[in-house]
C-alpha positions in Angstrom: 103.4 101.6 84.5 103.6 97.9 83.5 105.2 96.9 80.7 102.7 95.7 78.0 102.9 92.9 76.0 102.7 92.4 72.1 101.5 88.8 71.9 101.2 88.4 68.5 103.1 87.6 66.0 104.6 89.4 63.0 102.4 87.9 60.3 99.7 88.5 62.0 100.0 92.4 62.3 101.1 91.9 58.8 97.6 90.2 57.7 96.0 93.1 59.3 97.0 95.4 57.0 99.9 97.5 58.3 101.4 97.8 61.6 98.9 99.5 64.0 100.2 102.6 66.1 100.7 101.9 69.7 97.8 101.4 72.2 98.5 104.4 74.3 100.8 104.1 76.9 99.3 106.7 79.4 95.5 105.4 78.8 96.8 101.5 79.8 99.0 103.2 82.6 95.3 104.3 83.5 94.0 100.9 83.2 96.7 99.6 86.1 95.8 102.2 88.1 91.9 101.1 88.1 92.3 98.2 88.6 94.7 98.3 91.5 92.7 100.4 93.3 89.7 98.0 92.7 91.8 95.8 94.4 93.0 97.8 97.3 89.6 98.6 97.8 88.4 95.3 97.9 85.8 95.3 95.2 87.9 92.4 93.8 90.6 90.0 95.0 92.6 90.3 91.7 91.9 90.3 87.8 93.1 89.5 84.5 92.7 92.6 81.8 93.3 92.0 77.7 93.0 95.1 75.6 93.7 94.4 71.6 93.8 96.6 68.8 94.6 95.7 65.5 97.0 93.0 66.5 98.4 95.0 69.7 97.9 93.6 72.9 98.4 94.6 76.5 97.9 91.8 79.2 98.5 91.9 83.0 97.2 90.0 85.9 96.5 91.9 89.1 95.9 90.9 93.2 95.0 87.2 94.3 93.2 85.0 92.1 92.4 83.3 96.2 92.1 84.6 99.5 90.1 81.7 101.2 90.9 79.0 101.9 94.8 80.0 101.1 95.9 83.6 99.2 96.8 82.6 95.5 98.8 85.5 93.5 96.3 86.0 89.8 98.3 85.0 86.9 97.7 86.0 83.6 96.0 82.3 82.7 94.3 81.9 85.1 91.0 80.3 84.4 87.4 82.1 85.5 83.9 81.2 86.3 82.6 83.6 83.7 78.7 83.1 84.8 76.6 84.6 82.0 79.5 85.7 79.8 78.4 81.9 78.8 75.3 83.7 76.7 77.7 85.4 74.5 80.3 82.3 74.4 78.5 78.8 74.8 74.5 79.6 74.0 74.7 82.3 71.1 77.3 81.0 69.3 75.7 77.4 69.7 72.5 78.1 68.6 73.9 80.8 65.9 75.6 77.5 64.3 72.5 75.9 64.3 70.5 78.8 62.6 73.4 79.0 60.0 73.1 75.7 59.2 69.0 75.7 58.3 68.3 73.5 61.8 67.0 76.1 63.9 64.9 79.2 62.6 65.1 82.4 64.4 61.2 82.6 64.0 59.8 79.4 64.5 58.4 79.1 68.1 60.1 77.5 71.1 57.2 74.9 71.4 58.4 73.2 67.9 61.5 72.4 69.9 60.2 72.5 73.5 56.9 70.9 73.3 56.8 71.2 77.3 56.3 74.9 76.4 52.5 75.4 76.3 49.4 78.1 77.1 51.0 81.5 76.7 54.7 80.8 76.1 53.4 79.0 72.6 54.1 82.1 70.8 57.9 83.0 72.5 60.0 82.4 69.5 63.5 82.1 69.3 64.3 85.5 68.8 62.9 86.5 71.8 65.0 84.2 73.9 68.2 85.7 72.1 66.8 89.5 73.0 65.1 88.7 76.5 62.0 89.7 75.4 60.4 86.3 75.7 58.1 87.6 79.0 60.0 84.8 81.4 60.6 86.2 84.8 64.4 86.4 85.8 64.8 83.0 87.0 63.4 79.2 88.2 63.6 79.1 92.3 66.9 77.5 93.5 64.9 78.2 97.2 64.5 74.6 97.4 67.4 71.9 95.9 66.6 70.0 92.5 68.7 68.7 90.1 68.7 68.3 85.9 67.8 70.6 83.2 64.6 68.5 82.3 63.2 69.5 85.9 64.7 72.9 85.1 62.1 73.3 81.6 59.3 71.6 83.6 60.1 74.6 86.1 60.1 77.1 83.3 57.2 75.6 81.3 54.8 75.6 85.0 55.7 79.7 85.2 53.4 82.6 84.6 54.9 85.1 82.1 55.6 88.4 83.3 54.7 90.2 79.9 53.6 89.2 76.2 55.9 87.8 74.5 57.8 90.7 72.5 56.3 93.3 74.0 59.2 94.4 76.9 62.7 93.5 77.4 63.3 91.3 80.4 67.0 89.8 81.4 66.5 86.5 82.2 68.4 83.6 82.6 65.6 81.2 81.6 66.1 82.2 78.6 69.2 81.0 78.0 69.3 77.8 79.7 66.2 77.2 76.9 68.7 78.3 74.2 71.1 75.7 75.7 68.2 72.6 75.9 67.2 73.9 72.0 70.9 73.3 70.9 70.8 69.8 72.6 67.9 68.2 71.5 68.0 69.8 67.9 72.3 68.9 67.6 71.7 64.9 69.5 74.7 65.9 72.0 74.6 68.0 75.1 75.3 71.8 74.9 78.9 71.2 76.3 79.9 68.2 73.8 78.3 70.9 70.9 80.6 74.1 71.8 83.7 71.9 72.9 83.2 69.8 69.1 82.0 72.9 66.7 83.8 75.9 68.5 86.2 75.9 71.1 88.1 72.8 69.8 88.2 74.3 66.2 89.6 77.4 67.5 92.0 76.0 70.1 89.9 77.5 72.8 92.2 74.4 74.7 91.1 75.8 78.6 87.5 76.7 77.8 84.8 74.7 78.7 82.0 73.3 80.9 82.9 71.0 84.4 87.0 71.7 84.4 88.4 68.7 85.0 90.7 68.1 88.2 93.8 68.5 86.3 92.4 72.4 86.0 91.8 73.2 89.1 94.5 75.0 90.6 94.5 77.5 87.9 90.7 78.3 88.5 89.8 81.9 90.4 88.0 80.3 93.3 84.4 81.9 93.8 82.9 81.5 96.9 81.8 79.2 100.0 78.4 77.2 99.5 76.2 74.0 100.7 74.3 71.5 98.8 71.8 73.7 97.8 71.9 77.6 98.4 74.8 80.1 99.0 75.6 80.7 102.8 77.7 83.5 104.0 79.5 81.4 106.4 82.9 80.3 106.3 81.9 76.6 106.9 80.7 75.5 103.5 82.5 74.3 100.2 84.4 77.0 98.1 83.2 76.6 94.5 86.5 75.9 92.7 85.6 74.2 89.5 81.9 74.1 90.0 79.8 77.0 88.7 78.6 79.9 91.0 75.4 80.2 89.6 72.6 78.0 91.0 70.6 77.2 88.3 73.1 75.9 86.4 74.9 73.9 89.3 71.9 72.9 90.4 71.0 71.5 86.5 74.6 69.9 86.4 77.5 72.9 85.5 76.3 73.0 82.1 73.5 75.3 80.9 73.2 77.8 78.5 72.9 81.2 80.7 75.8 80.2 83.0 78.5 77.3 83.6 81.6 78.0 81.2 85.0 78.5 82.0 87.5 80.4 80.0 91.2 82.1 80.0 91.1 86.2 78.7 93.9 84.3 76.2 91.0 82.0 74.8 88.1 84.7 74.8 91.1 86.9 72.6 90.6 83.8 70.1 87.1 84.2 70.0 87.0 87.9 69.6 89.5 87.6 67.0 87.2 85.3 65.2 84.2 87.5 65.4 85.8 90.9 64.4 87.2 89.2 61.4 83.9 88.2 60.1 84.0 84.6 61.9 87.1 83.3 60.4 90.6 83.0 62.6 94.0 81.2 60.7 92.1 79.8 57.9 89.2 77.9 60.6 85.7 79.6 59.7 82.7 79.5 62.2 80.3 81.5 61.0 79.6 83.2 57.6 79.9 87.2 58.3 76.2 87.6 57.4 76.0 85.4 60.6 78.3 87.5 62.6 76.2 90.8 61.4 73.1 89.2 62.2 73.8 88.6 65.9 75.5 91.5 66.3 73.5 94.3 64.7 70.2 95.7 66.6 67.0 93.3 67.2 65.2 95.3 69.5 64.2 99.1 69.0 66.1 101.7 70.2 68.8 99.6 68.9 69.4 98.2 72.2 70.1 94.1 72.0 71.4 92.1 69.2 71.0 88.4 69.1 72.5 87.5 73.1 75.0 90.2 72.5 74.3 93.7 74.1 74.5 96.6 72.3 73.6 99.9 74.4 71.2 98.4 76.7 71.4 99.6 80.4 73.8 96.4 81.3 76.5 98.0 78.2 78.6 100.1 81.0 81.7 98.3 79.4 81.0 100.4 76.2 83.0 103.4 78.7 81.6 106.7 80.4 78.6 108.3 78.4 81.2 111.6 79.6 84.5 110.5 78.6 85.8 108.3 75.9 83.4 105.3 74.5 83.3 102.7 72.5 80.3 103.5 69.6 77.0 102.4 68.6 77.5 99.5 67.1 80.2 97.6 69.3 78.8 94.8 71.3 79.3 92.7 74.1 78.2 91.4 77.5 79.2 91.2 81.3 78.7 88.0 84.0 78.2 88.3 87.4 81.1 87.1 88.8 83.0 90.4 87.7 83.6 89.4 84.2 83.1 92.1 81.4 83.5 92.0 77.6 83.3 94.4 74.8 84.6 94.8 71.2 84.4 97.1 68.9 84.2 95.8 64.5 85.1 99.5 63.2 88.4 99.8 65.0 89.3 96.2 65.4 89.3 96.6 69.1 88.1 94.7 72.2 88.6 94.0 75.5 88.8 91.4 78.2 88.1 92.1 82.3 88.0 88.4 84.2 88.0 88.8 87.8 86.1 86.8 90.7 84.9 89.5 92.3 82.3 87.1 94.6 85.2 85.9 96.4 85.4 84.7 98.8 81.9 86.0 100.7 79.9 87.3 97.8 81.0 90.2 96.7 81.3 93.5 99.4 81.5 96.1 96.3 80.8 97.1 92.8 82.4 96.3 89.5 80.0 98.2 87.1 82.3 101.7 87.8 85.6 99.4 87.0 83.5 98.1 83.4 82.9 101.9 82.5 86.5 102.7 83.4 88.4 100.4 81.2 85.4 100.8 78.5 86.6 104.2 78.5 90.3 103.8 78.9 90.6 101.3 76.1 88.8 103.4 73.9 91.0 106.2 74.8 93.7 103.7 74.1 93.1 103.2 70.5 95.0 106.8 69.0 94.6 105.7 65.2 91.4 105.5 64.7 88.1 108.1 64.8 85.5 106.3 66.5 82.1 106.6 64.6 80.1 103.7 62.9 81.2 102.6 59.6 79.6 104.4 56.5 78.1 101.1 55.6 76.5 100.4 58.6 74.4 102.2 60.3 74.1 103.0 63.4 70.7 101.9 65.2 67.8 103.7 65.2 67.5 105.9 68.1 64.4 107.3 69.8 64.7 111.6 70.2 66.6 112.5 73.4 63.7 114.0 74.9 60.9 111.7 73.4 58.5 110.9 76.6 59.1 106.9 75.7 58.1 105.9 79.5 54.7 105.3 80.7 53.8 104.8 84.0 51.3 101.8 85.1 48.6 104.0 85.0 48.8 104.5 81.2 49.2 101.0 80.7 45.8 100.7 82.4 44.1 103.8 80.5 45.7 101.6 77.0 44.2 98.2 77.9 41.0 100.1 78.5 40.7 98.9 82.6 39.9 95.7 81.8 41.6 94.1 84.5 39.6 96.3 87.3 36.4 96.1 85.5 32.6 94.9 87.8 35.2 95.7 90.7 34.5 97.9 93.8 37.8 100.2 94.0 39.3 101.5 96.9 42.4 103.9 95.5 45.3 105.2 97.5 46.7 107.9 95.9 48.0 111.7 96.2 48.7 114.5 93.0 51.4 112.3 91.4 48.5 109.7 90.6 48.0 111.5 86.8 48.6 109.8 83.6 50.8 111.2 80.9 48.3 113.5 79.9 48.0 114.9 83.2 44.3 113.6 83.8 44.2 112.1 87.7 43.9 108.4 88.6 41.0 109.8 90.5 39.4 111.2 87.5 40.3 108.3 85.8 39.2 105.4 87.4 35.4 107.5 88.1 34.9 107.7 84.6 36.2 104.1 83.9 33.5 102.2 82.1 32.5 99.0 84.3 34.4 100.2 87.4 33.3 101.3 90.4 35.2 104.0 92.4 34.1 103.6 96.1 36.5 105.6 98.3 39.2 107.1 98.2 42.5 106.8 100.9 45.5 109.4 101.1 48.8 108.8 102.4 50.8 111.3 104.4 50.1 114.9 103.0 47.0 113.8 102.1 45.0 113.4 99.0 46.4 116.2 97.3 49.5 116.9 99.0 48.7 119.9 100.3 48.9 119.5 104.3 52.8 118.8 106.1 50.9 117.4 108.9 48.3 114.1 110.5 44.9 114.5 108.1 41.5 113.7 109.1 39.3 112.3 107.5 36.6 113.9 105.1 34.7 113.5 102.1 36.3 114.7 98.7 34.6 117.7 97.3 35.5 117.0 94.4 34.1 113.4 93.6 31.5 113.4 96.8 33.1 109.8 98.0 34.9 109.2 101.0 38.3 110.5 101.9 40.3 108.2 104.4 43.6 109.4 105.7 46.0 106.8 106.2 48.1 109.3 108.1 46.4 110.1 111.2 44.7 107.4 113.3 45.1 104.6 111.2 48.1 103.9 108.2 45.8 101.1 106.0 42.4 100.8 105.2 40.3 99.4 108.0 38.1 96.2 108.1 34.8 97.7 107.8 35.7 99.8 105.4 37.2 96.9 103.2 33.8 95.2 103.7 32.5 98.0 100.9 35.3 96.8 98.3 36.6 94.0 96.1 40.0 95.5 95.3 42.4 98.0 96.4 44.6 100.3 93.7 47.9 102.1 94.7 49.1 105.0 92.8 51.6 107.1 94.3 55.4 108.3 93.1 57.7 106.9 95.6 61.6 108.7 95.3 63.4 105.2 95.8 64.8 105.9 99.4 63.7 103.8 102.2 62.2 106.5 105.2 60.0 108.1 102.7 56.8 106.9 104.3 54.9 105.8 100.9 56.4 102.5 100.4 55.2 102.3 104.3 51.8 102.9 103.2 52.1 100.4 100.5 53.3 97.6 102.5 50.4 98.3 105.4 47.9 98.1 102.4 49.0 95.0 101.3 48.8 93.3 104.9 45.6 94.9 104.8 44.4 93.3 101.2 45.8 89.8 102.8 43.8 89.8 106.1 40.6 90.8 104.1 40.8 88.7 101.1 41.2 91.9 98.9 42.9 92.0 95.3 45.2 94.6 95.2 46.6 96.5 91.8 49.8 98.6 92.1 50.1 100.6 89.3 53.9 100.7 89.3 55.8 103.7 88.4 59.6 104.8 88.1 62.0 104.6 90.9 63.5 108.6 89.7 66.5 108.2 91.3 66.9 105.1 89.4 66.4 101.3 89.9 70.2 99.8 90.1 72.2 102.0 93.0 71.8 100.3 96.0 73.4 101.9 99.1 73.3 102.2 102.8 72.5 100.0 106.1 69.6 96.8 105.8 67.1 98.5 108.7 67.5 95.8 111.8 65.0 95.9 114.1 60.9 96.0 114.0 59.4 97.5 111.4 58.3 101.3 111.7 56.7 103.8 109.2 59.9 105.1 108.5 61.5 101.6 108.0 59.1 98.8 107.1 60.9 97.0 104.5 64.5 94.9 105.5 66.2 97.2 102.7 69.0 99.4 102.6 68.8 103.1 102.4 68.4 102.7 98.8 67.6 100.0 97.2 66.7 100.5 93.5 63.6 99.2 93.2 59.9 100.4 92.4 57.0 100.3 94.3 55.4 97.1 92.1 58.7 95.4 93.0 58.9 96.0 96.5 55.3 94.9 96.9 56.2 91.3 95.4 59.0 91.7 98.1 56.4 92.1 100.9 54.0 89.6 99.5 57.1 87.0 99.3 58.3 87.8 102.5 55.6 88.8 104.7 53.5 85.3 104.2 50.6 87.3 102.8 49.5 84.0 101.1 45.9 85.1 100.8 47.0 88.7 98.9 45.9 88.3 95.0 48.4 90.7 94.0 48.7 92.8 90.0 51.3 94.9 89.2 50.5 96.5 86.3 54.1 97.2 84.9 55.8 100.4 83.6 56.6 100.2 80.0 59.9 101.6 78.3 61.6 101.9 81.6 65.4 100.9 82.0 66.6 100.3 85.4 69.2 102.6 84.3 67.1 105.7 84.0 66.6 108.5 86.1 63.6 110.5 86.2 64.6 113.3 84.0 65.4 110.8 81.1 62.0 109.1 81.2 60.2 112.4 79.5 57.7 111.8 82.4 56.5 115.3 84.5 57.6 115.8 87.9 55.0 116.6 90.3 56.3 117.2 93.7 55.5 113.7 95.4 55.3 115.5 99.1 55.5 119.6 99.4 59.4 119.6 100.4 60.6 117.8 97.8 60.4 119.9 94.4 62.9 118.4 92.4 65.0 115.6 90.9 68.0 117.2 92.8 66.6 117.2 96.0 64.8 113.4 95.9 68.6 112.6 94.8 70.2 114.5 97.8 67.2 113.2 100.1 68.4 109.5 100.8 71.9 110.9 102.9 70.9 114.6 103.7 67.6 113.1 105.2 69.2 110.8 107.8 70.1 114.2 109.7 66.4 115.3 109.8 66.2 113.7 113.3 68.9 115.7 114.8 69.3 118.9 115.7 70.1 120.5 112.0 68.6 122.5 109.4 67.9 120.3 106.6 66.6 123.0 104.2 63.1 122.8 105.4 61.7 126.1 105.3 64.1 127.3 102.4 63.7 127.3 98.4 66.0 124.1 98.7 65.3 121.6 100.8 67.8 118.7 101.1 69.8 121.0 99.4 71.3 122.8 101.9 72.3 121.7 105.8 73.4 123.7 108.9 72.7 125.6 112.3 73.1 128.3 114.0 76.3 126.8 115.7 78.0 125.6 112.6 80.7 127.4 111.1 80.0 127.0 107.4 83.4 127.4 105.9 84.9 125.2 108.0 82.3 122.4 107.5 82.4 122.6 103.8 86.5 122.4 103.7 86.0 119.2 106.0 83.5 117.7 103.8 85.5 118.5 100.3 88.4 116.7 102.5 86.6 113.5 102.5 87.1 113.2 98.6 83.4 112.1 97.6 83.2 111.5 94.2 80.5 113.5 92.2 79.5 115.9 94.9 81.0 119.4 96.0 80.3 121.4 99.4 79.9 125.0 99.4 79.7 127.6 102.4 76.5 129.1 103.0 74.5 131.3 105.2 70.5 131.0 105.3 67.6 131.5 107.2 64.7 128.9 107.8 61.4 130.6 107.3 59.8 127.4 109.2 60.3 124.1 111.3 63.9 123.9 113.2 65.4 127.0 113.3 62.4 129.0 111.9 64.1 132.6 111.6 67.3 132.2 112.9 70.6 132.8 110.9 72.5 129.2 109.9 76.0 128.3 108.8 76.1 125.9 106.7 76.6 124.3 103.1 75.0 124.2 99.8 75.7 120.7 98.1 76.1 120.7 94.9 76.4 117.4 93.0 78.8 117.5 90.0 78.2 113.5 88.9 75.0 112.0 89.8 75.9 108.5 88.8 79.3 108.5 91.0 78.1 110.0 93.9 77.3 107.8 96.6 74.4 110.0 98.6 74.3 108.1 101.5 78.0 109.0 102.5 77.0 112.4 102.6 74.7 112.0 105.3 77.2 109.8 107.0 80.2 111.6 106.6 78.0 115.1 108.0 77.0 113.4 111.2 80.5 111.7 111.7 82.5 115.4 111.2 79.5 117.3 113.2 79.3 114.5 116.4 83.0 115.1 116.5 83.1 118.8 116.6 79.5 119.6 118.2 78.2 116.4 120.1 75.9 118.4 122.7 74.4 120.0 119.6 73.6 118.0 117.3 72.5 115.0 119.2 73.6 112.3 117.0 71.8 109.8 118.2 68.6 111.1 117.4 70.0 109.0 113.5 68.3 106.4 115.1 64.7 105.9 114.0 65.6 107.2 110.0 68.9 105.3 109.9 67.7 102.2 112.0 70.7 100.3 112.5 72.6 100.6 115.8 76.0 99.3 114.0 76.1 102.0 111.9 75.1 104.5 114.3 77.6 103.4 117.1 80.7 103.7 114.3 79.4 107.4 113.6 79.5 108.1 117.4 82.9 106.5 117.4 84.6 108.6 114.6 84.7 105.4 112.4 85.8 106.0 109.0 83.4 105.9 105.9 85.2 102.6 104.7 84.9 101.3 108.4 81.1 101.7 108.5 81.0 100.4 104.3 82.4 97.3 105.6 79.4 97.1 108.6 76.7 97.0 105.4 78.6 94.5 103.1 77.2 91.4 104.2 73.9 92.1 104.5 74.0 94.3 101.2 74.7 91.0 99.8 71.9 89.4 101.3 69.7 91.8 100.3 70.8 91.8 96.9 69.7 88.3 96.7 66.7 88.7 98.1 65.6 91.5 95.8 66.9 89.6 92.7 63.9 87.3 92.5 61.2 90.4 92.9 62.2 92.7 90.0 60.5 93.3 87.0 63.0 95.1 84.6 
């Protein structure tokens, strides 16, 4: 346990009222223990941590602030690329001056200030730049090198919105770096000059700032290597050391309003001091408080964004573990990219400060959302004087009922705008039982009855139109509607040229369950090439990835492309089937596909299925539930090889094993490997079809215990590794192959290679991938 420090003064714990208790020694013991294994693990090269409570701070510095070109140790001032921790430090509290001061209205629209804005984005106000829910896409293309933040608004203004403005939340950094232009040509001085003049200067913020001068340098945290214009994974580029991480912003000159500052945890302490005392610190005021209310209370129902700050949005893990201890409704704060987090609390006087560079030096091999959520919690647990709850006076924001179906799926965003969008067209759908609305009617159904469209034919994927065959289809003619039933799983997997001839647009509606081998998204990408080659438009009504839309885990496929395997994505890759087909459209040159999604609306990237108040229908016969769609992603790598994966039982995916396996010694093997959230069982069973059909197994029941911790994948992994070792004849590893499709991978399993061994095998091109998917999501 580190020693913690109690940096201020006397007076000052005096003008707080009293002396507070003690931040809890055991909880901040916690903290170093987090952190330090973050390190060891090499999620991040090091880290500076601030927790404050009432005048009580502890402060440590962990690992290496470098590793490339030289290893650094972190020190406790060291400065950070904070990437869009800028929102919450440089562009909110900017434009928030501006407001105060009558020179900026929340309401007016962008285009009073930004005539460049024009067509739809005429309406996007303000406000909906502060709550991302403007309709702007992510973010401008840095694919090709430009330079200045006039070609960045011309880049902006020539974009097609991705929603009405105010109608869905979308995080994007356009957004800000309009917030930062606003402040500029409403204040007559650039964005940096404004913040460094009205806040940081005022409040002796003295290493915070945009473009560090030299003199700073070699106390910045390093990010990683780069060329002129795009991010490399190579060691023979530039390591950004003073220059901002984020492309956008370097590429519209380090200072922007989404992403460019650089800050000490000492310095952001100032600022949070500020804001938790109403916008006053040692006699300097800011803001009024009704200002510091007004950006920090809800904007957006449920109560989710304030004005730049989060609230309890699905980027608020800092707030702690929905499980353990947690800051409340009501506490705000944000997190940046590079592995920054912050997050304080106005009832308890508490906040805290996580600065690390976790992209260094090659991008960034692990996760730092878990590490947020731990010291969220931790520093809540810290804080022993004081009963966590939202003051009487304010209340907390509204929330929607737990169980309130708040999610609707494309297709009821088609039934609300009354089908306009497919109307005097000639529909080809693809779909199978999960195409049904929130009242249960079917897309079929649906779209026949549509006024103004015209339902032509009908194509099924595998299992057919109604999911009732585990087997090649043929085709047929629906008895239900009359029209043609094409299987696009038997001697053909996309609709063919003659038939296309009959239509003017192609629909997809089909559940997918987020993991890479389940053959649907293969469907969906063969019907897009399909669209392409016949000048088709093609509508995906999107729907919810259930097993959530942020876990990404697993090997990139290498190789060709295969039904099992036709997208260059990892095993899971958190994203939904409208996504991934603006993935296969940007990828796959189909410059001739006229591609819709029609989007989901009330979905957080967050959310599994069972939070979305949506119906499951079994998207293919073996997989029932939510359970087994999130088990399916490891235990079905091992359906190649010579295992029971539960097909044939009540439980599929939820159970493995074979005659030749000795179940109690297979579960004690797998509890050995320590994976968080999941816990092995010994079982017996007996297949009543496909491998092993009535033969007596040993095996395990797998029980998850923590959804959100569990990393799936491993489990198929860490199953093949123990059962290659023990029964190689048997279980025929390599049949892996064709579901896990990367040899790397495969070879390290054969080789008894541990699980952070192969993790190490994925990191780059995780990161790659991560890139690439960026630019394609929707949420």
């Amino acid at each position: 346990m580190r020693k913690f420090h109690l940096c201020l003064s006397l007076c000052l714990a005096l003008a707080a009222g009293a002396f507070a208790s003690p931040l809890d020694p055991a909880q901040l013991s916690q903290i170093d223990t987090a952190v330090q294994k973050a390190v060891e693990e090499h999620h991040i090269p090091g880290a500076v941590v601030w927790v404050e409570h009432s005048g009580q701070v502890y402060w440590e510095a962990y690992g290496h602030r470098s590793l490339v070109p030289a290893e650094e140790p972190m020190t406790r001032d060291t400065i950070f690329d904070v990437a869009s921790l800028t929102k919450v430090l440089a562009g909110t509290p900017a434009i928030m001056l501006l407001v105060q001061r009558g020179k900026v209205k929340l309401d007016a629209a962008v285009s009073t200030y930004i005539p460049e804005y024009t067509g739809e984005k005429t309406n996007i106000t303000v406000r909906e730049l502060m709550t991302h829910t403007s309709g702007f896409p992510g973010d401008i293309s840095t694919r090709s090198p430009w330079h200045g933040s006039e070609t960045a608004i011309k880049m902006a203004a020539a974009m097609k919105l991705d929603s009405t403005p105010g109608s869905a939340f979308r995080y994007s950094d356009i957004n800000f770096f309009t917030i930062g232009e606003i402040v500029a040509r409403v204040s007559g001085m650039p964005l940096n000059e404004f913040c460094a003049k009205e806040i940081y200067g005022p409040l002796q913020m003295n290493d915070t700032g945009f473009l560090p001068p030299a003199s700073k340098i070699p106390r910045i945290a390093p990010t990683q290597m780069t060329q002129d214009d795009m991010l490399t994974e190579g060691t023979n580029g530039v390591m950004l050391r003073g220059t901002v991480h984020d492309p956008t912003s370097r590429f519209m000159g380090g200072v922007a309003g989404h992403a460019g500052l650089f800050t000490t945890a000492p310095d952001m302490a100032r600022f949070a001091r500020m804001m938790l005392n109403g916008g006053e610190l040692e006699g300097v005021r800011i803001f009024k408080p009704e200002t510091v209310k007004m950006m920090t209370s809800a904007q957006t129902p449920p109560g989710d964004r304030g004005l730049g700050w989060d609230i309890s949005s699905a980027y608020s893990s800092p707030r702690g573990n929905r499980e353990g201890a947690r800051f409340p409704l009501g506490s705000y704060g944000h997190t940046g990219f590079t592995g920054c987090a912050f997050w304080l609390d106005p009832f308890s006087k508490t906040f805290f400060i996580l600065l690390s560079n976790h992209v260094h030096p090659y991008g960034g091999s692990g996760s730092v959302v878990s590490l947020y959520r731990a010291i969220g919690s931790l520093a809540a647990a810290a804080v022993t004087d004081f009963k966590y709850g939202p003051a009487p006076e304010t209340p907390a924001p509204p929330q929607e009922p737990p169980h309130a179906a708040r999610v609707l799926d494309g297709i009821d965003v088609l039934v609300k705008d009354n089908f306009s969008i497919l109307k005097g067209l000639r529909i080809g759908l693809i779909t199978n039982p999960t195409g049904q609305d929130a009242e249960g009617r079917s897309t079929i159904d649906l779209l026949r009855n549509a006024p103004g469209v015209q339902l032509k034919m009908l194509f099924g994927p595998e299992h057919g139109l109604y999911g009732n065959f585990d087997a090649p289809v043929k085709d047929g003619i629906d008895s239900h509607t009359g029209l043609p039933a094409i299987s696009l799983y038997g001697e053909q997997h996309a609709p063919a040229p003659e038939q296309m001839k009959q239509l003017d647009a192609l629909v997809f509606d089909i559940q997918d369950v987020g993991c890479r081998f389940y053959t649907f998204t293969a469907t969906l990408g063969m019907c897009l090439e399909a669209a392409n080659a016949a000048g088709l438009k093609f509508f995906v009504l999107d729907r919810v990835n259930p097993i959530n839309g942020q876990m990404i885990d697993g090997p990139v496929m290498e190789g060709p492309s295969s039904f099992v395997a036709y997208y260059e994505e990892p095993v899971r890759y958190g994203m939904t089937e409208g996504e991934l087909a603006r993935m296969c459209k940007g990828e796959r040159g189909l410059k001739n596909l006229d591609l819709t999604v029609v989007p989901l609306q009330g979905w957080r990237r967050s959310m599994w299925f069972d939070q979305t108040g949506l119906p499951w229908i079994n998207p293919s016969p073996n997989m029932r539930s939510l359970t087994e769609a999130m088990l399916y992603p490891g235990v079905g790598l091992l359906e190649g090889c010579h295992i029971s994966v539960g097909r044939g039982t009540g439980t599929p995916f939820e159970v493995i094993g074979a005659p030749y396996i000795d179940g109690p010694r297979l579960a004690g093997a797998l509890n050995d490997g320590h994976l968080p959230g999941v816990r092995f069982v010994p079982v017996k069973f007996t297949p009543a079809d496909y491998i092993f059909k009535n033969e007596a197994c040993g095996g395990v029941n797998i029980i998850l215990t923590d959804r959100a911790r569990c990393p799936v994948v491993d489990i198929g992994i860490l199953a093949a590794t123990i059962l290659n070792r023990w029964h190689p004849g048997q279980f025929q590893v390599r049949k892996m192959e064709t579901l896990l499709a990367d040899e790397p991978t495969l070879e390290a399993i054969q080789n008894g290679k541990s699980l952070s061994e192969i993790h190490r095998l994925w990191g780059k091109d995780l990161r790659r991938f991560k890139a690439r998917r960026k630019k394609y999501l929707l949420y």
